[in-house]
C-alpha positions in Angstrom: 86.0 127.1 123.4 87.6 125.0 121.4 88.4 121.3 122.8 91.4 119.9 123.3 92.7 116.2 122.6 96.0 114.1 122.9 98.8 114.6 121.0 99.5 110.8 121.2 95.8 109.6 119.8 96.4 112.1 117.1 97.9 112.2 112.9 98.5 114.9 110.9 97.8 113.7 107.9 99.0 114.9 104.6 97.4 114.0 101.2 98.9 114.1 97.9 100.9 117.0 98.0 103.5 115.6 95.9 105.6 117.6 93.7 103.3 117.3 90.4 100.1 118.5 91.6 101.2 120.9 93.7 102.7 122.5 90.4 99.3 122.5 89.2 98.2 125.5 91.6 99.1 128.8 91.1 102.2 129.4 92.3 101.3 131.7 95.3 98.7 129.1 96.3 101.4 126.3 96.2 104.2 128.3 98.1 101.5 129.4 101.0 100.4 125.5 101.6 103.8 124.2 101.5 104.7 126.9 104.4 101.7 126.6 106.2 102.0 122.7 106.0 105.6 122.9 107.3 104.2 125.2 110.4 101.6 122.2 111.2 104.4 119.6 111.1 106.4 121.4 112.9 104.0 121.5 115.5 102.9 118.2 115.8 106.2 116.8 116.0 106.7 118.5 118.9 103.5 117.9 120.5 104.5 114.3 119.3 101.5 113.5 117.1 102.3 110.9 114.4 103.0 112.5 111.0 101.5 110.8 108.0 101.3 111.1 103.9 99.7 109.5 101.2 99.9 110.1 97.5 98.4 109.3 94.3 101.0 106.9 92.1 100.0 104.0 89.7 102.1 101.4 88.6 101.7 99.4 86.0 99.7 96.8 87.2 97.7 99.5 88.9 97.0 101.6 85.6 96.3 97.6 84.0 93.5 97.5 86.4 91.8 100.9 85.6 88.6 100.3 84.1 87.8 102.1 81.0 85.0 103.6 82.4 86.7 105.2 85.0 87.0 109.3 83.4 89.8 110.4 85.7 92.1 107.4 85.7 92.0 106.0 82.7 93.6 108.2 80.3 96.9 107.7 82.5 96.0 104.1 81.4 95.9 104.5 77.4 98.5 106.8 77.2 102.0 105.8 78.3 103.6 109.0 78.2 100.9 110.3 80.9 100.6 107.2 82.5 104.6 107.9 83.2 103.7 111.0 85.2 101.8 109.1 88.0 104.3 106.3 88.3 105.6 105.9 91.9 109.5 106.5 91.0 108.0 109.6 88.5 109.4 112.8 90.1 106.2 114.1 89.6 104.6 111.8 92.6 107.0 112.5 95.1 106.4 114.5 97.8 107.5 117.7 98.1 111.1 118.2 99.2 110.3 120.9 101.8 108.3 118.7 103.7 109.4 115.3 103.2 109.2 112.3 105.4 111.0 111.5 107.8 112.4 108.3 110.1 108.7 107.6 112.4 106.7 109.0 109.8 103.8 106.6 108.1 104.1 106.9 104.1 101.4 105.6 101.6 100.7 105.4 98.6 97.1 105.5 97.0 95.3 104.6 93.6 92.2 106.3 93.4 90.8 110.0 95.1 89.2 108.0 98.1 92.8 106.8 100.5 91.3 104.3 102.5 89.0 102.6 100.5 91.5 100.0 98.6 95.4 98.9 99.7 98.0 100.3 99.7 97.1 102.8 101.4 93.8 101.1 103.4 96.5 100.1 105.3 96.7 103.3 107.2 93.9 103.0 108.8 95.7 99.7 110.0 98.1 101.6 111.4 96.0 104.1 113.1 93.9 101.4 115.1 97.5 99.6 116.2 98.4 103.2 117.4 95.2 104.0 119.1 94.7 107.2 116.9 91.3 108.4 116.9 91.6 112.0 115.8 93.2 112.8 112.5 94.0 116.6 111.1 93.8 116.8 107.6 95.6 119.2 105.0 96.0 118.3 101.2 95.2 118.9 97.9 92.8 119.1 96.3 89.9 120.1 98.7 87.5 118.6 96.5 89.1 115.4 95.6 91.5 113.6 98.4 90.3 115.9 100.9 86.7 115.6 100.3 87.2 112.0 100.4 89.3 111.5 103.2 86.8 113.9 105.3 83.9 111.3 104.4 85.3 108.0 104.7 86.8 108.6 108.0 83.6 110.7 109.3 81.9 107.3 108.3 84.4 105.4 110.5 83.6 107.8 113.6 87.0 109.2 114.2 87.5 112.7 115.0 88.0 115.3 112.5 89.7 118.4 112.1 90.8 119.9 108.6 93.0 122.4 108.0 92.1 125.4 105.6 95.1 127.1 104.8 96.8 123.5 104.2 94.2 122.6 101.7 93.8 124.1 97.7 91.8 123.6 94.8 91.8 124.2 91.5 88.8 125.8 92.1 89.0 128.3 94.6 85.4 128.9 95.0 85.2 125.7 95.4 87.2 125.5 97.8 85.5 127.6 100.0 82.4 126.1 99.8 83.2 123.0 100.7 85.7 124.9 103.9 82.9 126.8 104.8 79.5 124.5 104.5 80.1 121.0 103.7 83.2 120.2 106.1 82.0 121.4 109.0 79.2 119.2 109.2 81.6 116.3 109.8 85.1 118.4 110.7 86.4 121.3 112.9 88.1 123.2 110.5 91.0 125.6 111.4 93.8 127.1 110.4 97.5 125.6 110.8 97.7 128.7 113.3 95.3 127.2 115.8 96.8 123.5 115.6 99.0 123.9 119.1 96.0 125.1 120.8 94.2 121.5 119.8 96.7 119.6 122.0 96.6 118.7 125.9 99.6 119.3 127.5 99.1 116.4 129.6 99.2 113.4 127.7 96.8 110.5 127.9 
């Protein structure tokens, strides 16, 4: 049986699936997580858990502070064409339209695959203790990058887990599944955006 815990203690929380990597995926792949995504906000709006988003943009003094060594990031560094892409006003970055933010909703915005490691968005987790949230659902893309990440820095901080499959993607699918299937759950429940109303108490605490 699966265990229940308040709505109030809990975030939804939604990483990088901004407009430009979500165009990445194939398109099938990229229209199922947005809809399944919009089914788990849905929800926990209504249960009245606190929505949240981060996403990967650089700004200049961001991409200045890339070191060369670094294989993923720098590139957006050298070039200034690419580097445009991740820019926080880049269209690119934003998150996507059908499930936007909204007024109540906690918005950040990260430089590196790991969310909580370096500010801005470290300051989450800020936000999370001032809110007494100690159980965070997860959905994002991609599984093997800001998911992976996510899942083991806030494992490592002892708060309670639960990740969402079928709001999660890779550009690997196989990849994908492995981690879903055997590395997550050593650390995470992991469900599908189906299951997410059962989570919830109805009496809040």
């Amino acid at each position: 049986m699966t265990s229940t815990f308040s709505p109030k203690k809990t975030a939804l929380l939604l990483l990088d699936l901004q407009v430009g990597l979500l165009q990445r995926l194939p398109s099938e792949s990229s229209a199922a997580i947005i809809q399944n995504a919009k089914s788990a906000i849905s929800i926990a709006r209504q249960d009245g858990a606190q929505i949240a988003y981060i996403r990967v943009a650089l700004d200049e003094l961001d991409l200045e502070a890339v070191p060369d060594h670094n294989t993923t990031f720098a590139p957006f560094k050298v070039n200034k064409e690419l580097g445009a892409t991740v820019h926080p006003n880049a269209p690119t970055t934003q998150i996507h339209p059908e499930i936007a933010p909204k007024e109540g909703d906690l918005v950040e915005r990260k430089v590196r695959f790991g969310a909580f490691m370096v500010n801005p968005s470290k300051a989450m987790l800020d936000d999370f203790t001032a809110k007494g949230i100690n159980n965070v659902i997860i959905g994002g893309v991609a599984t093997s990058g800001a998911v992976l990440s996510a899942v083991r820095q806030l494992a490592d901080l002892d708060l309670n887990l639960t990740v969402l499959e079928d709001c999660c993607a890779d550009y690997d699918v196989e990849l994908h599944k492995v981690l879903c299937e055997k590395v997550f759950p050593k650390q995470a429940k992991v469900i599908q955006s189906s299951d997410l109303g059962s989570l919830f108490q109805t009496t809040a605490l």
